[in-house]
C-alpha positions in Angstrom: 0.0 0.0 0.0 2.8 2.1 0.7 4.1 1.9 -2.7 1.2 2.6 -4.3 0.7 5.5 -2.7 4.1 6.8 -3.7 3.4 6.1 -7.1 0.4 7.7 -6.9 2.1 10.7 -5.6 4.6 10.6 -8.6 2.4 10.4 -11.0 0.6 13.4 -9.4 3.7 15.1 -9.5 4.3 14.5 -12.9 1.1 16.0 -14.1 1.5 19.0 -12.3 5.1 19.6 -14.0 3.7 19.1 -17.1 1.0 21.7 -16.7 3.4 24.0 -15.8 6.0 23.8 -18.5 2.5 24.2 -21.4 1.8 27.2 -19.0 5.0 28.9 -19.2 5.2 28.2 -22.8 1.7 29.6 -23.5 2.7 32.9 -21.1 6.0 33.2 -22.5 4.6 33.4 -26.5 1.7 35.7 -25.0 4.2 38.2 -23.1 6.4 38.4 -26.0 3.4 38.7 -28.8 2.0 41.9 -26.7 5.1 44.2 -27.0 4.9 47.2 -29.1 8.7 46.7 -30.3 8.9 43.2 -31.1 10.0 41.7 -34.0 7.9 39.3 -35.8 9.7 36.5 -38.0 9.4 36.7 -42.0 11.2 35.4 -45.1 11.9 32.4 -43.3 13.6 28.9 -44.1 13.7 25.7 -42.3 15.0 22.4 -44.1 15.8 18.8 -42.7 18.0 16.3 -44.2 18.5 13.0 -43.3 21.8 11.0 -44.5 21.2 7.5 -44.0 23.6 4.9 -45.7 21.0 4.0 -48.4 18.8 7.3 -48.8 19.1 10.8 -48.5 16.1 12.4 -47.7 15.2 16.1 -47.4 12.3 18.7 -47.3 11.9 22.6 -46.2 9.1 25.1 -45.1 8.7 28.6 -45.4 5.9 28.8 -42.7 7.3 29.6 -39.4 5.7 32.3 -37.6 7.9 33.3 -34.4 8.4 36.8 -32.4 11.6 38.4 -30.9 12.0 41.1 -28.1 14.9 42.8 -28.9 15.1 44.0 -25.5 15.1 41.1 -23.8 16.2 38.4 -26.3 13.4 36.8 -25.4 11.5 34.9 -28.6 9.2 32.0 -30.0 9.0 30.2 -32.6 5.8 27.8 -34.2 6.6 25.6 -37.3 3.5 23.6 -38.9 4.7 20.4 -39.8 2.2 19.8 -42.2 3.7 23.0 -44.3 7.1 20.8 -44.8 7.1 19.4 -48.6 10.5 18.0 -50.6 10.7 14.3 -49.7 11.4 11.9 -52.4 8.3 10.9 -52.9 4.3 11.7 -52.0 4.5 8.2 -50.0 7.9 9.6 -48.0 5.8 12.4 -47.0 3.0 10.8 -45.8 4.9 8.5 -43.5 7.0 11.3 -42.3 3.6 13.2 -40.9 1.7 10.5 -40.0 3.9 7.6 -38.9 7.4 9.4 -37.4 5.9 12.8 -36.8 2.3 11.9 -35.9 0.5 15.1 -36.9 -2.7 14.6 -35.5 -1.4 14.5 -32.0 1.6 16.8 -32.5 0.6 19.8 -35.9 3.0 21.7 -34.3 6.9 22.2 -33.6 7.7 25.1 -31.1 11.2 26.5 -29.8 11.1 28.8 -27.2 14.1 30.4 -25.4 16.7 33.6 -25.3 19.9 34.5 -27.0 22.6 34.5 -24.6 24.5 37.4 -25.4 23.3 40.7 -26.6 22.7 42.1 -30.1 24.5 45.1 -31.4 21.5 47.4 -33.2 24.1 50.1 -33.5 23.8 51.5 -36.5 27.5 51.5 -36.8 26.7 47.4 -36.9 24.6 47.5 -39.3 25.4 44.6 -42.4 28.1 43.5 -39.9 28.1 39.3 -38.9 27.5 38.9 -35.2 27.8 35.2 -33.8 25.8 34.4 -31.1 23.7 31.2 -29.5 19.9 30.7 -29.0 19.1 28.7 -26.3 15.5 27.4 -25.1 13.5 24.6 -25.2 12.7 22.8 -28.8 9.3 20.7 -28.7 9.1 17.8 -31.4 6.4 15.1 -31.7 4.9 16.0 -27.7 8.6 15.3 -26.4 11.0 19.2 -25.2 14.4 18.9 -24.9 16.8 22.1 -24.0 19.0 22.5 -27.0 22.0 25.7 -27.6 22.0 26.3 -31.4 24.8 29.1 -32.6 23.4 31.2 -34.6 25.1 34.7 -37.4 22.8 37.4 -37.0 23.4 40.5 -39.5 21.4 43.9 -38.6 20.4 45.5 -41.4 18.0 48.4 -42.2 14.8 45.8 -43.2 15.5 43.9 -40.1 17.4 41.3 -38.6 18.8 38.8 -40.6 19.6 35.2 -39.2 21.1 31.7 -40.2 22.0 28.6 -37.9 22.7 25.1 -38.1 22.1 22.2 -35.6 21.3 18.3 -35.3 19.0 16.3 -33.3 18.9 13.0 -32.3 15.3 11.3 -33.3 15.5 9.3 -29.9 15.5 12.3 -28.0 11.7 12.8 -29.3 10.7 9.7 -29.0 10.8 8.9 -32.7 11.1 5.2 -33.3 12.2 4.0 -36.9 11.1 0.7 -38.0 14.0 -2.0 -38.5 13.0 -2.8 -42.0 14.1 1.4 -42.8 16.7 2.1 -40.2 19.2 1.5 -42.9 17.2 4.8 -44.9 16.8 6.8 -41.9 19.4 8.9 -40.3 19.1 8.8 -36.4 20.7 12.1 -36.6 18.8 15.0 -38.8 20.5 17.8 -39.6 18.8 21.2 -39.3 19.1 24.3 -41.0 17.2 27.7 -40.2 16.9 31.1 -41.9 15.1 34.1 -41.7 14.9 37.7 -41.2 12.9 39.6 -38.0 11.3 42.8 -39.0 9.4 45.2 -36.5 5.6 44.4 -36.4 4.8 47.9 -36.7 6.9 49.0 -39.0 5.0 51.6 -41.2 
């Protein structure tokens, strides 16, 4: 009786955490929506590619929405999976949303987090390369993990300009790859992200 009522307790525990994390996710994306000076994310790219020993297989959207608070470094970022298309073949795609991804349960990806060091809007910076790292939580398939992506950031006079690369590990999102494929499927996808963060109420 004992321990069941520890694992009762656990699981209670458990619950509650998870609550709290969708919460703060929901609060952050609100908080950093309502600013006056924030920058909202357009122009932007995200592509996959997965090298596997006996397929390459890659596919990109331009339909990211995502906010930044210059002030705070503070931003979010939604991706539709459903918006992805490449793939080589209708078939690939379909088992990539509906088998690996399982888009009816999970539509979206989200990334939310902070740059750790500041960016230079100096206008003396302007068109000049800044490296910096974003780091927050990334959300994939109903599973967050905490990952640091280094990111060039260029401010220029229609916004701010950015470009970064980064892996992930499938496992890690609780992506599980049939036997009869793991030869066609990387375990590691490699990520690549573009865009450009303009002010929101830029005239």
């Amino acid at each position: 009786m004992k321990y069941l009522h520890q694992y009762a307790l656990k699981s209670q525990l458990r619950v509650v955490i998870r609550t709290v994390l969708i919460c703060l996710q929901t609060v952050s994306f609100a908080a950093v929506s309502a600013q006056s000076d924030v920058l909202q994310l357009e122009e932007s790219l995200v592509e996959f590619v997965s090298s596997a020993p006996l397929e390459s297989i890659s596919a990109s959207t331009r339909s990211s929405e995502g906010v930044l608070d210059p002030s705070s470094g503070q931003f979010a970022i939604k991706i539709v999976m459903s918006s992805f298309e490449g793939f080589n073949n209708a078939l690939q795609r379909i088992h990539f949303l509906e088998n690996y991804i399982e888009i009816r349960q999970h539509p979206e990806a989200i990334f939310i987090g902070s740059l750790v060091e500041e960016i230079n809007y100096d206008k003396e910076a302007y068109g000049a390369d800044q490296m910096l790292h974003a780091k927050g939580r990334l959300q994939i398939h109903g599973m967050t993990k905490t990952v640091m992506i280094p990111i060039q950031v260029v401010n220029r006079e229609d916004g701010l300009h950015f470009n970064g690369d980064f892996s992930i590990e499938l496992k890690d999102y609780d992506i599980h790859i049939p036997k009869i494929v793991d030869q066609k499927i990387a375990k590691n996808i490699e990520i690549k992200l573009s865009g450009v963060f303009i002010r929101s109420n830029k005239s």
